[in-house]
C-alpha positions in Angstrom: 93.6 77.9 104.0 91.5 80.0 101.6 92.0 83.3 100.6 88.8 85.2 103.5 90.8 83.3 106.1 94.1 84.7 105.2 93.2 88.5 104.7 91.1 87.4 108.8 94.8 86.7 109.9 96.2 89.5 108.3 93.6 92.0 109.1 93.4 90.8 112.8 97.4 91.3 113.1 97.4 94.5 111.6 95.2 95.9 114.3 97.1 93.6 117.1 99.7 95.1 115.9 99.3 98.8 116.9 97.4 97.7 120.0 99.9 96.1 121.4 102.7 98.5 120.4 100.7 101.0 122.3 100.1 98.8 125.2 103.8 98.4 125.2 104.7 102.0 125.0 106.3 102.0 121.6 103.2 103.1 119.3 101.5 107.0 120.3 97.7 106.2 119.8 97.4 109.4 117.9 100.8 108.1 115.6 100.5 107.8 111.9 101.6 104.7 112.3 98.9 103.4 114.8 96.0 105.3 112.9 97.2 103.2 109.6 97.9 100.0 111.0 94.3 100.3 112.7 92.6 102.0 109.5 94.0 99.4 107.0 93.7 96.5 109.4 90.0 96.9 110.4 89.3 97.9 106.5 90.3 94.3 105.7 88.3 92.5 108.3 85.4 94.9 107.3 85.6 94.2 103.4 85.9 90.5 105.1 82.6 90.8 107.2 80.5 92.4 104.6 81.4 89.2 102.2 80.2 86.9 104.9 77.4 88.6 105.9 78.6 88.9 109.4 76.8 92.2 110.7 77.9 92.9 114.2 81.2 91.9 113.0 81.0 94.4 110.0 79.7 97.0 112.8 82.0 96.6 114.9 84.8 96.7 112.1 83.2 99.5 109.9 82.9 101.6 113.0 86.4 101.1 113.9 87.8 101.6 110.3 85.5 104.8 110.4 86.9 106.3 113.5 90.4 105.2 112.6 90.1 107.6 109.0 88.4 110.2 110.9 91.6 110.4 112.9 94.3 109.9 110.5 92.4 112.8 108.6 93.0 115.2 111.3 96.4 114.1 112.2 96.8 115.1 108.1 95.1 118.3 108.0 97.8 119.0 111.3 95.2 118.6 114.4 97.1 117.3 117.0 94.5 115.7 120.1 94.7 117.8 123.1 96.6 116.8 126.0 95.0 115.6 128.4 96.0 115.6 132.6 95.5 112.7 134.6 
């Protein structure tokens, strides 16, 4: 296994991971820990896409990795989402 496919893998699990610990009800989506693990995760698979030339991949990643800083940013700088009613 060569060195792109291992930071796929970890990339890929990174991002797994904080989905499914917010699927399972252990992870806040708005956490420091989900906004890193989705910001550092997606960064690597981004870095990954733009070395392979993959461009709906590196959209789709960039975009994510993008968002995910944007959040984590605020979360910093103390701006907490607003709660919402369902």
């Amino acid at each position: 296994m060569d060195v792109d496919q291992i930071a796929q893998i970890v990339g890929a699990l990174l991002v797994l991971a904080g989905y499914v610990g917010g699927q399972a009800g252990r992870l806040d989506p708005h956490s420091l820990q989900y906004l890193t693990l989705n910001l550092v995760g997606a960064g690597v698979l981004s870095v990954v896409a733009a070395i392979g030339s993959d461009w709906g991949f590196l959209l789709l990643e960039g975009v994510w990795t993008l968002v995910s800083a944007w959040s984590l940013a605020r979360l910093l700088a103390g701006h907490h989402p607003a709660a919402t009613t369902e």
